[in-house]
MARLO-728837 format. One record per residue: x, y, z of N, C-alpha, C in turn; residue in three letters. Coordinates in pm, whole numbers, plus 50000, padded with zeros to 5 digits. Example, Ala and Ser with C-alpha at 12.3 -4.5 7.8 and 13.67 -1.06 7.14 Angstrom:
// residues 2
513194943150780512304955050780513204967050780ala;512854977550708513674989450714512905000350787ser;
//
This chain:
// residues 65
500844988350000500005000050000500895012550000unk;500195023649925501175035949941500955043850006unk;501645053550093500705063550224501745076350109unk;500905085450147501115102350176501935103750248unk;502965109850224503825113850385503685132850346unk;504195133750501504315151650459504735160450362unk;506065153850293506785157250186505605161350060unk;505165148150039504175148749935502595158149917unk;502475157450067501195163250065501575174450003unk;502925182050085503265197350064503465198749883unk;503975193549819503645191749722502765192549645unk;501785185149661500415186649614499545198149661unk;499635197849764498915215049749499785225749741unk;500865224049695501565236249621501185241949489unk;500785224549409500625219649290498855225049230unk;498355223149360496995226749371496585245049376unk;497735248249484497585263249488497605270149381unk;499135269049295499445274449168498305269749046unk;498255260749040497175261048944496015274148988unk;495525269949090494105283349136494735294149142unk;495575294849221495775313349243496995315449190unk;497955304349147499305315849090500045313249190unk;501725314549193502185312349248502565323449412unk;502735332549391502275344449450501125349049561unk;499725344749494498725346849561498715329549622unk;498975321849543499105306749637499735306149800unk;501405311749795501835315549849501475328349988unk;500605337349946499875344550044498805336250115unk;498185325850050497095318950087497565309750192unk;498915301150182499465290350295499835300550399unk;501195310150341500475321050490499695327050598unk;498215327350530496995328750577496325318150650unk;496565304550605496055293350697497535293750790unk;498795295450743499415291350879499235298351021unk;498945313050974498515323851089497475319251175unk;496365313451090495245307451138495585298751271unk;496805291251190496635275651271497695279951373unk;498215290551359498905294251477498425302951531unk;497155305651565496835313951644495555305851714unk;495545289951637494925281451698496175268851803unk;497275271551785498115265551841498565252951798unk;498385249851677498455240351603499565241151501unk;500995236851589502235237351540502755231351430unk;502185216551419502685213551324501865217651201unk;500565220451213499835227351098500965241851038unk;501115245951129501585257251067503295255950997unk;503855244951056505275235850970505035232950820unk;503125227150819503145220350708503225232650600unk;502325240250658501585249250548502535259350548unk;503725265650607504675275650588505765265450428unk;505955253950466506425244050356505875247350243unk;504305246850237503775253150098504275261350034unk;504335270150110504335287350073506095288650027unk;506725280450122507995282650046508215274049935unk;507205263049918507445253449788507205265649686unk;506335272749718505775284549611506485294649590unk;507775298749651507915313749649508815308749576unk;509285317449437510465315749357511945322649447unk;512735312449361513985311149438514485327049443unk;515675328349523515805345149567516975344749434unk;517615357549383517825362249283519475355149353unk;520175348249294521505348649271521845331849353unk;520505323149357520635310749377520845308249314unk;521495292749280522275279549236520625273949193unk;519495278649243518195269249178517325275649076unk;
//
């Protein structure tokens, strides 16, 4: 059987974000739930979903990626 691990999920709704909103507004959006889930105290929620947002943000100007 195959499981989901965290890696992947983050993935997929990266994959999911950009398609709907773009990479940018995707990226503001995992932001917005992580605030959420940290202001609900829900730590690792907010691990997963900050992961998104950096799966989303293009690399900074003078990386190797």
């Amino acid at each position: 059987m195959w499981w989901i691990d965290i890696d992947d999920a983050v993935r997929i709704y990266a994959r999911m974000l950009r398609a709907r909103l773009g990479s940018r507004r995707g990226a503001k959006a995992a932001l917005e739930k992580a605030d959420h889930l940290r202001a609900k105290g829900d730590c690792a929620g907010v691990k997963a979903w900050e992961a998104v947002a950096a799966e989303l943000a293009p690399p900074a100007k003078g990386s190797d990626e």
